[in-house]
C-alpha positions in Angstrom: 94.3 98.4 88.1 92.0 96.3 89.9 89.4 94.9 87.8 85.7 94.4 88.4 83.1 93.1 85.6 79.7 93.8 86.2 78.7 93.8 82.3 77.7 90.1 82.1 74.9 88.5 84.4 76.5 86.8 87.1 78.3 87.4 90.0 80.9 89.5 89.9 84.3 88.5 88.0 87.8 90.4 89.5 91.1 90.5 87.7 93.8 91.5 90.3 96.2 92.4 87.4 99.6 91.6 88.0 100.2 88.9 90.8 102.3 90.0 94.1 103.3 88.5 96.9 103.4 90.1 100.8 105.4 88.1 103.5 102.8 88.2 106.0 99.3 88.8 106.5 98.6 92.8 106.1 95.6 94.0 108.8 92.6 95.9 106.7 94.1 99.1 106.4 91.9 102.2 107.0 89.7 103.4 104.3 90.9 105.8 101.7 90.5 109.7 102.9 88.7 110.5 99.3 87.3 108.3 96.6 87.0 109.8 93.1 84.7 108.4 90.6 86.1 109.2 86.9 84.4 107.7 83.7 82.8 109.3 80.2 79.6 111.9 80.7 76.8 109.8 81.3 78.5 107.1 83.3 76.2 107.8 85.8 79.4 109.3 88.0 76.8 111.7 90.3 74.0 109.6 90.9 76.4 106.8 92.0 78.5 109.1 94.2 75.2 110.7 95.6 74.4 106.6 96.6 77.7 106.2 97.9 77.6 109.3 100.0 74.1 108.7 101.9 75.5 105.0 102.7 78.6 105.7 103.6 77.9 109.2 105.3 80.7 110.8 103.8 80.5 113.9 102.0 79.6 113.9 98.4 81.6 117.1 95.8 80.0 117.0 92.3 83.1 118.9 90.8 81.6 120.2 87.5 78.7 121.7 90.4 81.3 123.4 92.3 82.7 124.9 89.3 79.6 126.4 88.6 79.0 127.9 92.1 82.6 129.4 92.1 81.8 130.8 88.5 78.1 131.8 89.1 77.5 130.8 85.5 76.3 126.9 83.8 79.5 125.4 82.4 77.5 125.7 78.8 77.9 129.2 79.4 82.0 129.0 80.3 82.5 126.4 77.2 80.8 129.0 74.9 82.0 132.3 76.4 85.3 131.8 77.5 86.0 128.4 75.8 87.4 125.1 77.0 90.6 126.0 78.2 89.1 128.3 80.6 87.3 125.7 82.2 89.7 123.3 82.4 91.5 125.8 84.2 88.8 126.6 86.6 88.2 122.6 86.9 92.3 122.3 88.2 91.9 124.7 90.8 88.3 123.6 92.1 90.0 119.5 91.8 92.8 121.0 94.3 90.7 122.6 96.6 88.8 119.9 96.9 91.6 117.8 97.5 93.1 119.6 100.6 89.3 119.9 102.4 89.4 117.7 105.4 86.8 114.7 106.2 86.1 111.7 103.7 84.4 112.5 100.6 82.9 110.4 97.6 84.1 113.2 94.5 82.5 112.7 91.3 84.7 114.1 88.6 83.3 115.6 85.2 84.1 113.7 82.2 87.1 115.5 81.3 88.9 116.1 84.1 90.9 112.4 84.5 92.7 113.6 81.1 95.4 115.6 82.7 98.0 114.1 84.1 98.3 117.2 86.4 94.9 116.2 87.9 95.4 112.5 87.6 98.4 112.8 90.4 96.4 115.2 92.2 93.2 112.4 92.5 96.2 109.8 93.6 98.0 111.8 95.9 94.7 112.4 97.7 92.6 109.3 97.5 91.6 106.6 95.4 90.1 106.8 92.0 87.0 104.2 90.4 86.2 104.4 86.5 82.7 103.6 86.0 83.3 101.7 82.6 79.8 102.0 80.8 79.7 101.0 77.3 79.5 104.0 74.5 76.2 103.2 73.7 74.6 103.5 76.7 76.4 107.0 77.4 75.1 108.1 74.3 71.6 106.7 74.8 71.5 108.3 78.3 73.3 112.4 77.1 73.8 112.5 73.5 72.0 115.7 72.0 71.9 117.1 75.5 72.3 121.1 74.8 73.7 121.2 78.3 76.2 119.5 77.8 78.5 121.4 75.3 80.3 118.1 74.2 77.1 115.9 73.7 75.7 117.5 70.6 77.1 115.6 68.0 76.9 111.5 68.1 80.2 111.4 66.0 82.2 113.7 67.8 81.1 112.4 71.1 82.4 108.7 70.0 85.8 110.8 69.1 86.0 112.0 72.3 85.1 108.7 74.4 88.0 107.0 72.2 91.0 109.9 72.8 89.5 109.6 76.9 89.6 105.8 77.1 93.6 105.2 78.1 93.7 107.8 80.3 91.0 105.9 82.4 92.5 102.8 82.4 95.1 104.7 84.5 92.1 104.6 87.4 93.0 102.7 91.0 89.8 100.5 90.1 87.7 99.5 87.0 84.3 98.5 87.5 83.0 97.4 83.7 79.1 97.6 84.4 77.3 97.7 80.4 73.7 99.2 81.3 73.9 97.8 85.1 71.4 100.2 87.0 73.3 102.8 89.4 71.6 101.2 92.6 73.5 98.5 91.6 76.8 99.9 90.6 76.9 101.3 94.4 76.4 98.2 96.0 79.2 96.8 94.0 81.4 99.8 94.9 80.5 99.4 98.9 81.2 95.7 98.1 84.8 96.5 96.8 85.2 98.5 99.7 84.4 95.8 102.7 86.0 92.7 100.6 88.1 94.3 98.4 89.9 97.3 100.1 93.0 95.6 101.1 93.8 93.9 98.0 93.3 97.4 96.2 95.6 99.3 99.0 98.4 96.5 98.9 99.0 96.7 95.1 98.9 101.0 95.3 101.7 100.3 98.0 103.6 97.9 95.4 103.2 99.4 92.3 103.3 103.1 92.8 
């Protein structure tokens, strides 16, 4: 995982994880095809991805949106009618569609979805995934109580849930730790990463997967 730490004041602080080395110089390689954006519900993961998609003018998918316009109903309504594992389901199939659509795109995943290991190899056989790694407090600050958001209600068992989530983000491409950094800011980091940072990023994917 490639590390960056917005959550102090500062410039930003990178930890390349494990150290390699390449015999020559590798050219910039081309950008990835898709870049999903995976953290805890109120990371912020839409309005950054929005950001990133007017700058970058690639395409921007809100996945937990696209579920809802396949299913013509709120995903409140699927938790509570047909239950989670329903919409899980419907979240697999709209993740792989979205995966095989052609043309870059800036995919902002729902909360949930970076938990199965089924959609995890899906996100990095098709692109590159970014955890937005906001504190608990500030998620909870920003949704908690939110009534449309079935898994927001309860402070306690929205703190259970961030724990059982938390390893299966640090299996994300990229980290970017930001505490209560404001989105504008987040997505200049993120297009930052992407000029300065790209190749590093790419050439330890190509050693380590």
């Amino acid at each position: 995982m490639f590390l960056v730490d917005r959550s102090r004041s500062g410039p930003p602080r990178r930890w390349r994880g494990r150290p390699f080395q390449t015999g020559a110089v590798v050219p910039r390689p081309h950008l990835p095809e898709r870049l999903f954006i995976v953290g805890f519900m109120g990371a912020g993961k839409t309005t950054i991805g929005k950001l990133l998609s007017d700058r970058l003018h690639w395409r921007f998918v809100d996945l937990d949106r696209r579920i809802e316009e396949e299913a013509g109903v709120p995903i409140r309504k699927l938790f509570a009618v047909h239950g989670e594992g329903r919409f899980r389901s419907l979240e697999h199939d709209a993740l792989r569609e979205v995966a095989r659509e052609p043309g870059r795109s800036i995919v902002a995943l729902g909360g949930g979805a970076f938990v199965s290991e089924v959609n995890r190899a899906i996100v990095r056989r098709s692109g590159v995934s970014v955890w937005i790694d906001v504190p608990f407090r500030v998620s909870v600050k920003r949704v908690g109580g939110d009534r449309r958001r079935p898994l927001a209600l309860s402070r306690d068992s929205m703190y259970q849930l961030y724990r059982s989530r938390l390893p299966f983000y640090h299996e994300a491409d990229i980290r970017l730790r930001v505490g209560d950094l404001a989105v504008e800011r987040i997505a200049q980091d993120l297009l930052r990463m992407l000029r300065d940072d790209w190749q590093i990023v790419a050439e330890r994917r190509r050693l380590f997967s």
